[in-house]
C-alpha positions in Angstrom: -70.8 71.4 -32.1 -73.4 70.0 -34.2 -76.6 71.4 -34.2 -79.1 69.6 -32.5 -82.3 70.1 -35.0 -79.5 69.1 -37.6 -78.7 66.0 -35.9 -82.6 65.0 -35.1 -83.1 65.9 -38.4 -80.6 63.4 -39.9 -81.6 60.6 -36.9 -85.3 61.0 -38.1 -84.9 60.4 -41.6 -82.5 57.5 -41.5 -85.2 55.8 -39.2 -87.7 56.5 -41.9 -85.4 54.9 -44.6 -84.7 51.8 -42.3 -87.3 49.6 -43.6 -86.4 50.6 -47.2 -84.5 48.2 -50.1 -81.1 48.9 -51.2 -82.3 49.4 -54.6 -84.5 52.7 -53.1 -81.8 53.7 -51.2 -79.9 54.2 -54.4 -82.9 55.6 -56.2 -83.0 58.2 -53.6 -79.3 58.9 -54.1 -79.7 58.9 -58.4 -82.6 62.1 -56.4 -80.1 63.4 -55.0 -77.3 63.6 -57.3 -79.6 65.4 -60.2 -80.5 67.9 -57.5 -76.7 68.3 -57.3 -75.8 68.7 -60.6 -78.9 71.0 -61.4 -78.2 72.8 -58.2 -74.6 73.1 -57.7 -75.7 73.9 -54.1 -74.9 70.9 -51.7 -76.8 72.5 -48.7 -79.8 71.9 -49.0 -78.9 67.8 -49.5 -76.7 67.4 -46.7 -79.6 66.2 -44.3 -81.0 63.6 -46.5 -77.3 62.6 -48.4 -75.9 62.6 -44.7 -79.0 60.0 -43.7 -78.7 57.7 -46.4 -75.1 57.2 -45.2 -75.9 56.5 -41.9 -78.4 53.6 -43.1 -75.7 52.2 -45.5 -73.2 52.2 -43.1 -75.3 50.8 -39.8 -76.5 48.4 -42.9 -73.7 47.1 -44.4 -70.9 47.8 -41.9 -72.7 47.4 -38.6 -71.8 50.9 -37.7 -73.5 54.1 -37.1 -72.6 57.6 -37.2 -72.1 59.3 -33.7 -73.3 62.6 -33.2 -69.7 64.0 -33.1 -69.0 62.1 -36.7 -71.9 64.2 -38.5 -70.7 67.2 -37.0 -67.1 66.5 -38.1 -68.9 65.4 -41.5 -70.9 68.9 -41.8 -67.6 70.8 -41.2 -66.2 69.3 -43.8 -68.3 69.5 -46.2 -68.3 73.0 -45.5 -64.7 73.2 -46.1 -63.0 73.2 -42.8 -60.3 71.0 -41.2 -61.4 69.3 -38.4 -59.4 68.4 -35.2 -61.2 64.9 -33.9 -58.8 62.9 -31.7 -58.0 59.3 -32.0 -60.5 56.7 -32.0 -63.2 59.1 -33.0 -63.7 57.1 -36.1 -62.3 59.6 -38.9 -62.5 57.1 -41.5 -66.6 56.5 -41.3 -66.9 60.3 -41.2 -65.0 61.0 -43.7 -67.5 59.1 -45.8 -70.2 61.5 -45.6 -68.7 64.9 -47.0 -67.1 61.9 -49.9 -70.5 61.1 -50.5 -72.1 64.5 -50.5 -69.4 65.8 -53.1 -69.1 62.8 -55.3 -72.8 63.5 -56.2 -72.1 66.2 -58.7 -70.4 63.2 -60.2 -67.3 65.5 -60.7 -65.4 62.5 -58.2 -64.2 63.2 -54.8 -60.8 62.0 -54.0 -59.5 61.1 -50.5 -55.3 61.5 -49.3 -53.8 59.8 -46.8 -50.6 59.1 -45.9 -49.3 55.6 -47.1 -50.5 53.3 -49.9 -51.7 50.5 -47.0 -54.2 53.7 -45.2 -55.4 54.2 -48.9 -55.9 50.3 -49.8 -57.5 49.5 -46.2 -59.8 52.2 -45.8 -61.2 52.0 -49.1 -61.7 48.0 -49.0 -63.5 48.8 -45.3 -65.4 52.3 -46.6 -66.5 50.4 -50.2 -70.1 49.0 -48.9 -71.2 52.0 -48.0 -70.7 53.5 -51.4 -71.6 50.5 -53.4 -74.9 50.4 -52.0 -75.7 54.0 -52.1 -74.9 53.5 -56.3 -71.4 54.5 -56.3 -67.8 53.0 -57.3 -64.7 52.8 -55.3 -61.4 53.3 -56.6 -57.8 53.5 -55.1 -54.7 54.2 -56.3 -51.3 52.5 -55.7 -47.9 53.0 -56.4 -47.4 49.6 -58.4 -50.3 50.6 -61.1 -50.0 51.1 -64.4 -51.9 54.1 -65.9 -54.8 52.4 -67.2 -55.5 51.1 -63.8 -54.9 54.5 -62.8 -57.8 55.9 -65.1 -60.5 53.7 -64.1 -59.8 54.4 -60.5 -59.7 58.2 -60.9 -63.0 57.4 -63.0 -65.0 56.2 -59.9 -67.4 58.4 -57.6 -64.8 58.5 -54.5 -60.7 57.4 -55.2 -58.6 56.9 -52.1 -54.6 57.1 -52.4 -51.6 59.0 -51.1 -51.3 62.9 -51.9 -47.9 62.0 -53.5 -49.3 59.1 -56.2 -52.4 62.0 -57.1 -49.4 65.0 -57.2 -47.4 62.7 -59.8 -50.0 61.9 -61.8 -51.3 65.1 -61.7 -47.4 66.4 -63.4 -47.3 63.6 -65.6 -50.8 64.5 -66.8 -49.7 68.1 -67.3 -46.2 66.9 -68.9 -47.9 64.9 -71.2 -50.3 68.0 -72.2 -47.5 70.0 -73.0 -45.9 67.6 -75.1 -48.5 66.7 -77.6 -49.6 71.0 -77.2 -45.5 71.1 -78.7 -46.1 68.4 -81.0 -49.1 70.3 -82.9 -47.4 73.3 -82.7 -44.6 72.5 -84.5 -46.0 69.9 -86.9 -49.1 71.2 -86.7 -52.5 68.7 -88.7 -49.9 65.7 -88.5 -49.4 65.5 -84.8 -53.0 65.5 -84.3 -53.2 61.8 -84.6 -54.6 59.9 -81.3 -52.7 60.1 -78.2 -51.0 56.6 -77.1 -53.5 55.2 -73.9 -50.4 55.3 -72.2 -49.9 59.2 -72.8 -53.6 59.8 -72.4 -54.5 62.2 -68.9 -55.6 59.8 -66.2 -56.8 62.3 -63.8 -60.3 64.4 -64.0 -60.4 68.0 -63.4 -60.3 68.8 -59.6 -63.4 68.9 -57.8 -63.0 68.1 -54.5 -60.7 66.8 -51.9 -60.5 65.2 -48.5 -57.5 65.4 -46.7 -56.2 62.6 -43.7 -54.0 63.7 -41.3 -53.9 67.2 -43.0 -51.4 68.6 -40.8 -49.2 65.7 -41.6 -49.6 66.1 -45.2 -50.3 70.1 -45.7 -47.7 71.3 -43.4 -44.9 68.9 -42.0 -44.4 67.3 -46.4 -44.9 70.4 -47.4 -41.3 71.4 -47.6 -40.6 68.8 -49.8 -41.7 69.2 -53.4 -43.4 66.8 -56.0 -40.9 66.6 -58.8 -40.6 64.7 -62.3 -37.1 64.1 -63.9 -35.4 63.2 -66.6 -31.9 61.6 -66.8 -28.7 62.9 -67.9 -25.7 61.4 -67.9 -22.4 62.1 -69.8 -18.7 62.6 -69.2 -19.5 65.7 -66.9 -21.8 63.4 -64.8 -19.1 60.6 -64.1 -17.0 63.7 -62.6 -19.4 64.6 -60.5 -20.0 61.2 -59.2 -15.7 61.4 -58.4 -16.1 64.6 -57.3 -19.1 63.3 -54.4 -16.9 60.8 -53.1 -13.7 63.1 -52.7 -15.8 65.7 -51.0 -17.5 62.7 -48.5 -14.2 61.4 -47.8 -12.8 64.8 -46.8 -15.1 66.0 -44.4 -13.8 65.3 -41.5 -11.0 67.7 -41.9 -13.5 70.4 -41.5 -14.1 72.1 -38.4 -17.3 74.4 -37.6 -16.5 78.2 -36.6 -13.3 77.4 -37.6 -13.4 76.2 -41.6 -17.2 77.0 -42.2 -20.0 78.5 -40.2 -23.4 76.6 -39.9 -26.9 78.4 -40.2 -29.2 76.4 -37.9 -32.2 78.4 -38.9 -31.3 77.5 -43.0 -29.6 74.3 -42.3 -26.5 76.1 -44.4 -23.2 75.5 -44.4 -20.5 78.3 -45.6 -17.1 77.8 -45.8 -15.3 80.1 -43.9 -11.5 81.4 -45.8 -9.8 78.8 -44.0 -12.0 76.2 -45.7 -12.0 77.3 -48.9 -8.0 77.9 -48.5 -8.6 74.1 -46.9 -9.6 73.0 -49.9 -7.5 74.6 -52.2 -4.7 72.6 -50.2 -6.0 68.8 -49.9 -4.5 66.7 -53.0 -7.2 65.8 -55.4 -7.4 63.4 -57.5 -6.2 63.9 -61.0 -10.0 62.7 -62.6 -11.2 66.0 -61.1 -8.6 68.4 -63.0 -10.9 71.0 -64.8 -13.4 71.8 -62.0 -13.9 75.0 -60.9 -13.4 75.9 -57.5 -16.8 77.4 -56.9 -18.2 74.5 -57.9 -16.1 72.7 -55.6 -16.9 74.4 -52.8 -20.3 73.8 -53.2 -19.8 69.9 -53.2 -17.7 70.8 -50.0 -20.1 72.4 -48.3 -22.9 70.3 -49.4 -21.0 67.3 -48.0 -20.5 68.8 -44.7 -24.5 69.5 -44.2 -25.0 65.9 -45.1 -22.4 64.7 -42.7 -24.0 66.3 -40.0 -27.9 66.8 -40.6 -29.0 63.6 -42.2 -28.5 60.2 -39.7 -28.7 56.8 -41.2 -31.3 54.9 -39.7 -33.1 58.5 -38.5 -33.9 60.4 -42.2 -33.4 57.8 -44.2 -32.1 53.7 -44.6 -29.9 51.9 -46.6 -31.6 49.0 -48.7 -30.3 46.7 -50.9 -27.5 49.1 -51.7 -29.7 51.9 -51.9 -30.6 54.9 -49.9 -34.3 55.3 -48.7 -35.8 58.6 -47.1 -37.8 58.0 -43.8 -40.6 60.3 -43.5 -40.1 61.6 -39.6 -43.8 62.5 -39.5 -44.5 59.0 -40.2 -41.9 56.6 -39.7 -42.5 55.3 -43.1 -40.0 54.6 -45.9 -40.8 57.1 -48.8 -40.6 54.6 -51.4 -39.5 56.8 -55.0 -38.3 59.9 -52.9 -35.3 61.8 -53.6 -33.6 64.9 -51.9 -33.0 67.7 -54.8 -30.2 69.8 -55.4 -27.4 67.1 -54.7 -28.4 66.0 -51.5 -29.2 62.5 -52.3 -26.1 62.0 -53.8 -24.1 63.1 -51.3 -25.7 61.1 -49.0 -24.9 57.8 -51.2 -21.3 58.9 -51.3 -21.7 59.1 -47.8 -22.3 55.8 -47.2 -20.0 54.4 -50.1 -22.8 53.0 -52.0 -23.3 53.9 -56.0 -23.6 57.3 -56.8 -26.8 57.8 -58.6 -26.8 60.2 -62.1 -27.9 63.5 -61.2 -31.5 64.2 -63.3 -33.1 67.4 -64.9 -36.3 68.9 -63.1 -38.8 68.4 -66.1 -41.5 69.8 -63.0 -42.4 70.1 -59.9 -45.1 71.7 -57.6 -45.2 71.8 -53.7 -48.3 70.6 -52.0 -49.5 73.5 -51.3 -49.8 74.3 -55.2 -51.5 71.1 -55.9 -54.2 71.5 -53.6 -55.0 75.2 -54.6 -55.8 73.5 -57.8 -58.9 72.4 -55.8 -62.4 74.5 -55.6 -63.3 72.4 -52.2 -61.2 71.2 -49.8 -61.5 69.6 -46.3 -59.5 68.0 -43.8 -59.3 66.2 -40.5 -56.5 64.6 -38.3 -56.1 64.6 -34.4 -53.9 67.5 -34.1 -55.7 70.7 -36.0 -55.7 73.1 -33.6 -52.5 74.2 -32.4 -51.5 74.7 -36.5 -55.5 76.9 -37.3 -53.6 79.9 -38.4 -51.2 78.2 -40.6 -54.6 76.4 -42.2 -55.9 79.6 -42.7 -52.9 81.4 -44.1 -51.7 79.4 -46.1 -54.8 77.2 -46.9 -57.7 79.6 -46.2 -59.6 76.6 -44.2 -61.2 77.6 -40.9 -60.7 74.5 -38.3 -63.1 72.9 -36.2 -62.7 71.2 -32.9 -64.9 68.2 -32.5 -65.7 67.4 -29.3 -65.0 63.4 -28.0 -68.0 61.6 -27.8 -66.7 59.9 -24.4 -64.4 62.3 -22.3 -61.3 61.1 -22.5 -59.8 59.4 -19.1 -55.9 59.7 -20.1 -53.7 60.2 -17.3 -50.9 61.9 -18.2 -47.8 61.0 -15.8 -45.0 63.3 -14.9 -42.3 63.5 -17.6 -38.8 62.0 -16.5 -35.9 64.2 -17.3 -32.0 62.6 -17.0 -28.8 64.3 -17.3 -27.4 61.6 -20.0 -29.3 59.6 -22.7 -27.8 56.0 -21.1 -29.5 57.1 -17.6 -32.5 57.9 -19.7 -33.2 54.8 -21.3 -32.5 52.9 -17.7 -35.5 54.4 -16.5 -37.5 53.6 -19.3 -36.6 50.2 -19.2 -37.8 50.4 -15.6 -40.7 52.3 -16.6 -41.6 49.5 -18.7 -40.7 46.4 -16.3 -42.5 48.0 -13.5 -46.0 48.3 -15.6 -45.2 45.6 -17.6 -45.2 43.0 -14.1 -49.0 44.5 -13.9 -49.6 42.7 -17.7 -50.8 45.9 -18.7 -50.0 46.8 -22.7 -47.5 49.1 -23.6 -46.5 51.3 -26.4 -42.8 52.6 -26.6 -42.3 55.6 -29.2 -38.9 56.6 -30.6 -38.1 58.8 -32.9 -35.5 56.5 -35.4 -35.3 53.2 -36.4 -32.0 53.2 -34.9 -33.6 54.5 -31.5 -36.1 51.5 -31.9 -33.9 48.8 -32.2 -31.6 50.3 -29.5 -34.2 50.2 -26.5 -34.8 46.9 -28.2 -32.0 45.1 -27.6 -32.0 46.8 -24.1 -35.7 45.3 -23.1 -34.0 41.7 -24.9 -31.2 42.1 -22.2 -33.9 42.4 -19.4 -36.1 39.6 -21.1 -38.9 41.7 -22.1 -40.8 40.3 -24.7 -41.8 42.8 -27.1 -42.5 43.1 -30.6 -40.3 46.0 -33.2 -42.8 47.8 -35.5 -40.1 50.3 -37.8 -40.0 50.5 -41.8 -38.3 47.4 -41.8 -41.2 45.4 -40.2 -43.7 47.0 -42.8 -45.0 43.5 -43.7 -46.1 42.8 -40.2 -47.7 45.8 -39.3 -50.8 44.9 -39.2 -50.4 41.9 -37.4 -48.1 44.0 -34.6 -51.0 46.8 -34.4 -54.0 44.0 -34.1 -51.8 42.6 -31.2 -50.3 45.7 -29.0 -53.6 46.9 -26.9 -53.7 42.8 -25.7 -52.5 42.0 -22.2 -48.9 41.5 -21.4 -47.9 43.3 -25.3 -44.9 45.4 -25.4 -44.6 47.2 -29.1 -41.3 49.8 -29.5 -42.5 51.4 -32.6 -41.0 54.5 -34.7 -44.0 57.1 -35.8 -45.6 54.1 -37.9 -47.3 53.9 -34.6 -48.2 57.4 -34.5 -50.6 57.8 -37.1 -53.5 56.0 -39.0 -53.8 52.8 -36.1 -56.0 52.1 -34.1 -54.9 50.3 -31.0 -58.0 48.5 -29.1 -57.9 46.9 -25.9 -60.6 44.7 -24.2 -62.4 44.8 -21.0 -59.3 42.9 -19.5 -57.2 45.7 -20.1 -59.5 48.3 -19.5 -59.9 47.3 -16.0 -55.9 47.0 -15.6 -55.9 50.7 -16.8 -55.7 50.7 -20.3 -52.5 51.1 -23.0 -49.4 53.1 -21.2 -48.0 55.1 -23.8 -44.2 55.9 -23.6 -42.3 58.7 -25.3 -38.3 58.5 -25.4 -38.2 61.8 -27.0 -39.6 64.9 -28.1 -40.2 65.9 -31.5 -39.6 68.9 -33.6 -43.2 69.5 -33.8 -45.5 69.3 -30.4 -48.1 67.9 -33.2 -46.4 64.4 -33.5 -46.0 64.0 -29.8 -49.8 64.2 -29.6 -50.3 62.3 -32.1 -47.9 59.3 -29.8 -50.0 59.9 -26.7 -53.3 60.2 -28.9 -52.6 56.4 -29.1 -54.0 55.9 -25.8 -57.0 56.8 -24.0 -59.7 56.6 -27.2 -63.4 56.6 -27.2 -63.1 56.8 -23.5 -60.8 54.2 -23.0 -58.5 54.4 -20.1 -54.6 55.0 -20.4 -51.5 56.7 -19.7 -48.6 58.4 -21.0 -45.3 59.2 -19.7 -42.7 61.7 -22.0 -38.7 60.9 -21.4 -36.1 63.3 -22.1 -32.1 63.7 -21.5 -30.0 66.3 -21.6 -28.8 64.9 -24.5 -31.4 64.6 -27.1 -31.4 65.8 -30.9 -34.1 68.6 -30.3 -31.7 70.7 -28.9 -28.5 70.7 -31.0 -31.7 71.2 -33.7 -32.9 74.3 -32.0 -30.1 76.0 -30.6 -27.0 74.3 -32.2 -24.5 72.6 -31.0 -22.4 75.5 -29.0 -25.4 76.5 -27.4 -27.1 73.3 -26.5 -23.9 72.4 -24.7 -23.8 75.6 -22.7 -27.0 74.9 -21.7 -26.0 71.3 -20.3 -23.3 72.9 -18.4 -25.7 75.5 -16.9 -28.0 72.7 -16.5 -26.3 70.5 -14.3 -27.2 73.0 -11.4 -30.9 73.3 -12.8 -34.0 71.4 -12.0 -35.8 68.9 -14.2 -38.8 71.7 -14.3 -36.0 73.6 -15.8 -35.6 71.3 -18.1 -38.4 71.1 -19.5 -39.6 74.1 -20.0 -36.3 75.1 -22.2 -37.6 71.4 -24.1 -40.7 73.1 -24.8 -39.2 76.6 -25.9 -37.0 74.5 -28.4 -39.5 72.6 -29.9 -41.1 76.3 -30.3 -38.1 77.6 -31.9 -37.9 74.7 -34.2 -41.5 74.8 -35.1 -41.3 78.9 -36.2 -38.2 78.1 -38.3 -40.4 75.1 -40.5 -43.2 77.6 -40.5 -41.3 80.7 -41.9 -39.4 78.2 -44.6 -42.9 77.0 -45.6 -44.2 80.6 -46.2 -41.2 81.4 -47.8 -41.4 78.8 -50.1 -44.9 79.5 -51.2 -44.1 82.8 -51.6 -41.6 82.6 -53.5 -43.5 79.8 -55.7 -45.9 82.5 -56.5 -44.0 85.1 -57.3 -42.5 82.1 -59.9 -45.4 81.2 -61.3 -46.4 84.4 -62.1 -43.1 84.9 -64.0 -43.7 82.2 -66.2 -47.6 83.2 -66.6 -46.5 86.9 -67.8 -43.7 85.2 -70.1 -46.5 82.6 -71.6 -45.3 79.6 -70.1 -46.5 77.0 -67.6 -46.6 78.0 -64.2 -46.0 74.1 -63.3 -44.0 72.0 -66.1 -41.5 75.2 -66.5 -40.3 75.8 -63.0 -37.2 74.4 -62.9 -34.3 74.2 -59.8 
């Protein structure tokens, strides 16, 4: 918790700097800032910097700083991740450890998860800055790299971690290029570098993480990678050689042609698959390919027929396919899988079968950010993940205190023996508070999950509103709308993250926004962050969790053989039962992710420090 001398001390001076102009509010900033850069100790300027934020702000933005905000605000500028639940107001404290840093005038970036977080906190956050003497940028996925420049150029840029990874690769691709150029030609290639080759990024300084456990640990599987196309005779094969596998795999039988490796997500064809294969008539454009190699396809088929769900990882769009970000709910707009995923999941679902491309580079997250002397972080859900921030990360986390105790009731969760008997009782569920014109907020985990309990609440004539990644557009018109009397939102994890839902008096007094989840996640983390929807800044609510016996999370955690033993020995069991082998999957499945993201740190090191010894670059030569 904050000090209290610190926090007098910051209330005290801000009264004193009331009265004052905006032009000796920025005076006292320009002060500030040569202190910094003399200094390079942000200490003993955290009272005054902090204070001259909380004028601004209460200024130009009619708010002001709780006490809980500047002591988020400290920790981070200290380095930590914070844990301050919903409706704490992130986003205003989030400005002060911005400002602090972005005096050195090195720039202080800000990630968050989508390009609409970026664009809207930075249009609401910009007063504060302007006033105080400094610029506001924000980066979005449509810019060109000019635009990209002069944003990066500004005190404080807002934008997504994956638009400031790729720009960071194609700064550092571009490097490398013109470093090759001079080498080879040497004088001659020194001429100027195009504007649109030239580096649009500074050097790292400093960086301020949103929903850090959304972007530092569940992304951070996935790496950031550049490509280049290839595409020859060999290529068209391969796109033949996609389809034949898709359209074979249901003659493939688990335990029986190839084993499955839940922890890995690996398939392995067993000898009767391979033999399997060996047998099925081919067609005569794939004469020449090795069976190794066919195998693979075979096997790579298989793991995409049964681990990636239209409508649940990803969508198809205008003949197209699209990841969905799970943490999120959001369509990852320029994301591929690697390693021939992707297109086997287009062959999948018969649509063209993109060329295969050439890793030019690629770094994880977790690289990226190491590339940073200060980072910080906040997000509702901290805690439960501190020793993965500190391992991995080496950032202590803080838990902020709410400044209202929080009056959430959380009901009883309802267990079912089938998935039809469980969404019957969350229709009831809703009808029954729904007759009380209380609002309510219905979670799922899939777009196709959303638009099912959707046309069920249709049938009952429920009126209710679908917030997925198809409904992008009207998102903010569906958030502004759901804590409002008599609303019923179904919503995918869009919902879950980065919105604020705000109710009235009306509604208060009714009991607040009744939160529903139809299932659980793989990580315990996103199901907070559902219920964290309701109940903020002391706001009434309540949340009720679903689950059947036959939801996703437990094929996930103990496969299918398993998971099915346990519904037969869990006919005879009790819903406490139940739940507690719910909560021991979600366990299981949140190890596995955490031992495949320190394996693949690991073994990024130990990579980089291959190329290092052999002279090359650690990022632009690390190829799949």
């Amino acid at each position: 918790m904050l000090p209290v001398s610190f926090s007098k001390e910051v209330r005290q001076q801000a009264r004193s700097w009331q009265s004052l102009s905006d032009e000796s509010l920025q005076e006292i900033a320009l002060d500030l800032a040569y202190e910094a850069r003399q200094s390079g100790n942000i200490r003993p300027l955290m009272v005054r910097g902090f204070s001259l934020v909380v004028v601004a702000a209460t200024r130009h933005l009619g708010m002001t700083h709780f006490d809980v905000q500047l002591a988020g605000g400290r920790a981070m500028c200290e380095g930590h991740v914070v844990e301050m639940r919903t409706g704490e107001g992130k986003t205003l404290a989030a400005t002060l450890p911005l400002f602090i840093h972005a005096l050195s005038g090195r720039g202080a970036l800000l990630a968050t998860a989508n390009d609409y977080l970026a664009r809207r906190d930075a249009e609401w956050m910009q007063p504060v800055f302007l006033n105080l003497g400094m610029t506001v940028g924000v980066i979005q996925s449509e810019m060109s790299r000019p635009q990209r420049r002069a944003a990066y150029q500004c005190s404080v840029t807002y934008g997504t971690m994956k638009e400031f990874g790729f720009d960071f690769l194609r700064d550092h691709s571009g490097q490398r290029q013109q470093q090759q150029r001079q080498l080879w030609f040497g004088a001659t290639a020194a001429e100027p570098t195009p504007v649109d080759k030239m580096p649009v990024q500074r050097e790292p300084h400093f960086i301020l993480i949103d929903e850090a456990d959304s972007i530092l640990i569940d992304e951070a599987r996935t790496p950031m990678i550049i490509s280049a196309a290839d595409d020859d005779e060999a290529r068209q094969q391969q796109r033949q050689l996609y389809q034949w596998c898709a359209s074979q795999v249901g003659h493939f039988n688990e335990d029986v042609e190839y084993w499955y490796d839940r922890e890995k997500r690996k398939v392995d064809l067993t000898p009767a698959g391979t033999a399997k294969v060996r047998a099925i008539s081919k067609p005569a454009g794939l004469a020449g390919i090795g069976l190794p190699e066919m195998y693979d396809f075979v096997e790579r088929a298989i793991q995409v027929h049964r681990d990636y769900v239209r409508d649940r990882e990803y969508v198809v769009r205008d003949q197209e396919i699209v990841i969905v970000d799970e943490a999120t709910g959001r369509l990852s707009e320029g994301r591929r899988w690697s390693r021939g995923i992707h297109q086997a999941i287009e062959a999948k679902e018969q649509v063209k079968v993109s060329v295969e491309t050439e890793t030019q580079a690629k770094i994880t997250v977790q690289s990226f950010v190491s590339r940073f002397p200060l980072i910080a972080g906040m997000t509702g859900t901290a805690v439960s993940s501190a020793r993965e921030f500190r391992k991995i990360y080496r950032t202590p986390v803080s838990d902020i205190p709410p400044n209202r105790k929080c009056r959430r009731v959380e009901l009883p969760t309802i267990f079912a023996k089938t998935e039809t008997e469980k969404w019957a009782a969350v229709v009831q569920d809703v009808r029954e508070v729904f007759d009380t014109t209380r609002p309510i907020l219905i979670g799922t985990r899939s777009i196709a999950k959303s638009e099912l309990i959707s046309r069920l609440l249709q049938q009952e004539g429920i009126l209710h509103s679908v917030l997925n990644a198809r409904q992008i557009e009207r998102e903010a018109e569906i958030v502004a709308t759901a804590g409002q009397a008599g609303r019923v939102t179904v919503a995918t994890n869009m919902a879950g993250r980065g919105t604020d839902i705000k109710i009235n008096a009306t509604v208060a007094a009714l009991g607040g926004l009744h939160v529903i989840g139809t299932e659980m996640h793989e990580s315990a983390r996103i199901d907070r962050q559902l219920l964290g929807r309701c109940g903020r800044q002391g706001d009434p609510g309540s949340f009720r969790q679903f689950l059947s016996a036959e939801d996703q999370l437990l094929d996930t955690a103990f496969g299918k053989q398993r998971a099915e033993r346990y519904r037969r020995i869990g006919r005879i069991r009790s819903s406490r039962w139940w739940i507690q082998l719910f909560r021991k999957a979600q366990r299981k499945v949140e190890n596995q992710h955490y031992r495949a993201r320190r394996i693949l740190m690991y073994n990024e090191k130990m990579q980089a420090k291959s190329h290092r010894e052999m002279g090359l670059d650690p990022v632009l030569d690390v190829y799949d």
